[in-house]
Backbone as numpy.savetxt, mean C-alpha at the origin, in Angstrom:
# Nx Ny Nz CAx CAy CAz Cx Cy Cz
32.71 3.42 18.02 31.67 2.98 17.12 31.47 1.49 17.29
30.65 1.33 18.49 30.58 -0.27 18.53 28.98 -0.47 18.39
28.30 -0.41 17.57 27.29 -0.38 17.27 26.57 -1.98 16.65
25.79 -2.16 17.12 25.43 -4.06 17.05 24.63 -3.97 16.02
24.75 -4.60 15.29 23.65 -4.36 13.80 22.73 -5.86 14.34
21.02 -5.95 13.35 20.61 -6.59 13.81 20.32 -8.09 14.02
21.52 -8.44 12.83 22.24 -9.93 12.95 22.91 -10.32 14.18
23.80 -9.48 14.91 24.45 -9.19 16.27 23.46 -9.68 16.78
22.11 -8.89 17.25 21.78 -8.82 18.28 20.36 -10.07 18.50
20.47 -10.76 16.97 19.58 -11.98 17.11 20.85 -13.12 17.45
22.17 -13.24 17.52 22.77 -14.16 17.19 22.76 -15.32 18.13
22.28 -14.74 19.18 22.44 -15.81 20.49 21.21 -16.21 20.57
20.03 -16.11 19.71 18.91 -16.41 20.33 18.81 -17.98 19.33
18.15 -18.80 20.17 18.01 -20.21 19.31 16.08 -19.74 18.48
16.26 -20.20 17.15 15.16 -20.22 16.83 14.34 -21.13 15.91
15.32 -22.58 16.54 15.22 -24.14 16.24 14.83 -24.21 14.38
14.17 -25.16 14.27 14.13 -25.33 12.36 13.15 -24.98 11.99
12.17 -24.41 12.57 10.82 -23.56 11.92 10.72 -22.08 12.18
11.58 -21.38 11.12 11.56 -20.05 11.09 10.37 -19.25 11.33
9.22 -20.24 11.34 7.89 -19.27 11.04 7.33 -19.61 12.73
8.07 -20.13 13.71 7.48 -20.78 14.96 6.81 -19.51 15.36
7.22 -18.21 15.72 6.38 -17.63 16.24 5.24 -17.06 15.88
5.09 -17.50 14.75 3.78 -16.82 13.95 2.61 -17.92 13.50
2.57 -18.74 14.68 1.43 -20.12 14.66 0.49 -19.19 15.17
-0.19 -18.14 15.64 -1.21 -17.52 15.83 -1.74 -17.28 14.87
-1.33 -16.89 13.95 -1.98 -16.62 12.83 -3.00 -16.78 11.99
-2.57 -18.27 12.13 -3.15 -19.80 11.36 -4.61 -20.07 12.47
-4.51 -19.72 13.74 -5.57 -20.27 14.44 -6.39 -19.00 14.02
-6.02 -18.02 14.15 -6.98 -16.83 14.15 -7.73 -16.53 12.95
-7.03 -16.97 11.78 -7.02 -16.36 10.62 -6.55 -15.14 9.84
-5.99 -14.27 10.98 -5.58 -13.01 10.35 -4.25 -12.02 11.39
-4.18 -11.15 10.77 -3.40 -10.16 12.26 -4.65 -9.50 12.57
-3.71 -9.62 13.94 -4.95 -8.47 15.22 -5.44 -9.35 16.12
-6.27 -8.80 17.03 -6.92 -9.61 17.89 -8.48 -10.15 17.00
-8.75 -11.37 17.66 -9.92 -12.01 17.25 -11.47 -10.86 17.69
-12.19 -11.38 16.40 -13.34 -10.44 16.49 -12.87 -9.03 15.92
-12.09 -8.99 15.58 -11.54 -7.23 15.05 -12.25 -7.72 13.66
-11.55 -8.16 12.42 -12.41 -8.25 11.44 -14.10 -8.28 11.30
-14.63 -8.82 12.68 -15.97 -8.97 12.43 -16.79 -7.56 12.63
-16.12 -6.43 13.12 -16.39 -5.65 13.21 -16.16 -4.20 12.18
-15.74 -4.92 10.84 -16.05 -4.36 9.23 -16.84 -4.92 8.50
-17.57 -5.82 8.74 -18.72 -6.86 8.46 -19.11 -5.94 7.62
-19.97 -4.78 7.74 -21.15 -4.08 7.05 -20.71 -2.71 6.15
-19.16 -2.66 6.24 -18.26 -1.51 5.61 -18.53 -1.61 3.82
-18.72 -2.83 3.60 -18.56 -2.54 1.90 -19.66 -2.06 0.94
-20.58 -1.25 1.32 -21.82 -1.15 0.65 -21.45 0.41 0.60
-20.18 1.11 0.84 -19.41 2.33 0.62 -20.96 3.42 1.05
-22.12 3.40 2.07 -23.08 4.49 2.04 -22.48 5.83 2.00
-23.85 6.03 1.20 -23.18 7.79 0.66 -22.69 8.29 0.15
-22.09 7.13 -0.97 -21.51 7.55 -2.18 -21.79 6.74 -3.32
-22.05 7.22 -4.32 -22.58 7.48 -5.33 -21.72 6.94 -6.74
-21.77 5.98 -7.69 -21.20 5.77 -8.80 -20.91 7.25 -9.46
-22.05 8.09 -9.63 -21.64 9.21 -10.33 -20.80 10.33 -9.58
-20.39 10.32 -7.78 -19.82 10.81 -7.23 -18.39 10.19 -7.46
-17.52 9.31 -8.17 -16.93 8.41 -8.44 -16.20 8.71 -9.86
-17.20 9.21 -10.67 -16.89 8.91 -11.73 -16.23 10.76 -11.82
-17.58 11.72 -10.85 -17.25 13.08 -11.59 -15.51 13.06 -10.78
-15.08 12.41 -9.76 -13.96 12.98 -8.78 -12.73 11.99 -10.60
-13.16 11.35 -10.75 -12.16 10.53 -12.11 -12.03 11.64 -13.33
-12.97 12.24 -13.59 -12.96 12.87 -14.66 -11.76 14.44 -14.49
-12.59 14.50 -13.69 -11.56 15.69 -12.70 -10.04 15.67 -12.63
-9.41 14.42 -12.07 -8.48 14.00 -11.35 -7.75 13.77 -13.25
-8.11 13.51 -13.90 -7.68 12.83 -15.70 -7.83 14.31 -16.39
-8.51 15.39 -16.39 -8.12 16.50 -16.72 -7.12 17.32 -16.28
-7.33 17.29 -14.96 -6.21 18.07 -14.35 -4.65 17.36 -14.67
-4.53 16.00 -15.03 -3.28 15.41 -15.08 -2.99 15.68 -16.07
-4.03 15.53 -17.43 -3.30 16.09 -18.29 -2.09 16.86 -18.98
-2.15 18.22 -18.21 -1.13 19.28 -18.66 0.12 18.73 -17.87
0.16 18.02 -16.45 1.41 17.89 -15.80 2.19 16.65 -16.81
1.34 15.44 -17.40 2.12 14.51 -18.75 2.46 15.56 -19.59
1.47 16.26 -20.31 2.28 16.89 -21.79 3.03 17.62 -21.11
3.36 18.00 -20.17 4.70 18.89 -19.85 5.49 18.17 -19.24
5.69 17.01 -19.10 6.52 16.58 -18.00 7.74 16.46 -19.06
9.16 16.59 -18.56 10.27 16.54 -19.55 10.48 15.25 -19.92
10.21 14.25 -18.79 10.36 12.62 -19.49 9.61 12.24 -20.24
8.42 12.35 -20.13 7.33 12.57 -21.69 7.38 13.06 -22.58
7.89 14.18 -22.64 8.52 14.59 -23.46 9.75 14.20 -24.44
11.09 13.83 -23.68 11.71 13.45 -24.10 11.59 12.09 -24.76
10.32 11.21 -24.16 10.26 9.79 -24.63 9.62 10.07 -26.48
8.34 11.17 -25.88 7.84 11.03 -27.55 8.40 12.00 -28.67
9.20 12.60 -27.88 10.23 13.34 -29.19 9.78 14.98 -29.31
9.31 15.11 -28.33 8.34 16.41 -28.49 9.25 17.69 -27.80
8.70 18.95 -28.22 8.74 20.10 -26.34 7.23 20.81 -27.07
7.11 20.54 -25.24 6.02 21.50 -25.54 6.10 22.89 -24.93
5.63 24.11 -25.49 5.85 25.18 -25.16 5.78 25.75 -23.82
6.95 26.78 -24.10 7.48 26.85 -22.48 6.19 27.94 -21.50
């Protein structure tokens, strides 16, 4: 079991007094990824084809159906002092 954990296997490497040295790309680019990748979500936020009220009916939905899984859940239960029938 001679297995190098990953303190081991950085230990020999010098990585002088600016921990962040290899990540000066960043700062020039502005972001991760290659340059020009962001510019190519430019026109993504206007969400086409969907609908406030397509939005709202998938919410209404999603808050009914949760319902019964809270009033039954046993930690909800147990918090407000309740059981609800089996």
């Amino acid at each position: 079991m001679n297995e190098a954990t990953p303190r081991d296997q950085h230990a020999g490497r010098d990585h002088g007094s600016d921990p962040h040295a290899g990540h000066k790309r960043h700062e020039a680019g502005g972001g991760h990824g290659p340059p020009g990748v962001q510019d190519q979500h430019a026109g993504h936020d206007q969400h086409e084809g969907h609908s406030p009220e397509m939005f709202k009916a998938k919410f209404w939905l999603s808050f009914v159906l949760t319902l019964p899984v809270v009033f039954w859940s046993a930690h909800i239960q147990e918090l407000l002092g309740y059981r609800a029938p089996a």
